[in-house]
C-alpha positions, 0 to 999 in steps of 0.5 A: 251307459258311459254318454248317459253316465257323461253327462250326469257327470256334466249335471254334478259340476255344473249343480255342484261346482260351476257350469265352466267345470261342466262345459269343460268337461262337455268340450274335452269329451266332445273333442275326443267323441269327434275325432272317434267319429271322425275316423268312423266317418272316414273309413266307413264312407271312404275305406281310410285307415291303416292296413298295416296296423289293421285300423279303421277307426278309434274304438268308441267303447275304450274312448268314452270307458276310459275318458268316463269312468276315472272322471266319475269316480274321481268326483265321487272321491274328491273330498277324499285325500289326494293319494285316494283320489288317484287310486280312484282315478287309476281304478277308472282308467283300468275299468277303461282299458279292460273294456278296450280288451273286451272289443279286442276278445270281442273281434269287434276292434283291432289292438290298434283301435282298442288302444288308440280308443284307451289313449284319447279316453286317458288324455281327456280324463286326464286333462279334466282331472288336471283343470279340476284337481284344485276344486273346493271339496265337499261342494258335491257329496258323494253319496247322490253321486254314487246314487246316481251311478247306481241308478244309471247302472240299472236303467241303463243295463241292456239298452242298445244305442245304435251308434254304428247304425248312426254314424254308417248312414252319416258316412253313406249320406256324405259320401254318396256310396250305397254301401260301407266299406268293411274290413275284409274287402278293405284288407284284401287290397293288400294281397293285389301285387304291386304290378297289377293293373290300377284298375285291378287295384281301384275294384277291388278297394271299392266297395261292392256296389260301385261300378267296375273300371 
């Protein structure tokens, strides 16, 4: 529920404070839901990563929980005190990262992913606390925010998005591959030795259709 969630956020500032606030907040998260895609796309149409710390692509899910969630509650608390305001914050941001550990229990993600997801998640929350910690409080009351939480919550709860679906037919169609490359097959260039033949090394790092050289 984080991109639905995201742009209530946008909603709130824009109805309660200014569109600037809103359209800043779109920005910082559009940037950091780019880069995310970005690292998908690469590695899904062109098997781009990093073997060794087994990464292929920044984890959405830590992203958007720990961009989301420290905004969220930062603007339910903003008329409150400055030092409530962080524990609101610090609470979103550990919301964020468990939802990063749960990729990881998960087998869906690597640490490296979960934590680069949780990094550029932090850095955009953090940016827009940092653009709006001065705003006028009580222009926006908490408890429609919280209202709307809830709501979305509920409306929300157990609907499946197809991110991956979307964003592997992106990298398909870009790339001109028929299949993605995948984790396994991708590691599995690390056991070639270092002596084998170039064309050893190019068949077993291209996915399962490609012809073989």
């Amino acid at each position: 529920m984080t991109l639905p969630l995201a742009f209530a956020i946008a909603l709130w500032l824009g109805l309660g404070y200014t569109w600037r606030m809103a359209a800043g907040w779109l920005l910082l998260l559009g940037a950091a839901i780019g880069l995310v895609t970005v690292t998908k796309l690469a590695f899904l149409g062109w098997g781009v990563g990093v073997r060794e710390l087994d990464f292929t692509g920044v984890s959405g899910h830590a992203m958007l929980s720990t961009a989301v969630y420290p905004v969220a509650l930062f603007l339910m608390l903003l008329p409150a005190r400055p030092a409530v305001r962080v524990i609101g914050i610090v609470l979103g941001l550990a919301a964020g990262i468990a939802v990063g550990l749960s990729r990881v229990v998960l087998s869906a993600h690597s640490p490296s992913e979960a934590v680069t997801g949780c990094l550029v998640g932090a850095l955009a929350a953090l940016v827009f606390v940092r653009m709006a910690w001065n705003a006028e409080p009580g222009r926006l009351s908490a408890l429609p925010v919280a209202i709307s939480m809830l709501v979305l919550a509920v409306l929300m709860h157990g609907v499946h998005v197809p991110t991956q679906r979307w964003v592997t037919s992106i990298a398909l169609t870009v790339s001109g591959h028929d299949r993605p490359f995948i984790r396994a097959r991708w590691k599995a260039v690390r056991n070639v030795p270092a002596t084998a033949p170039l064309s050893q090394t190019l068949n077993t790092l291209a996915p399962p259709h490609a012809p073989r050289v």
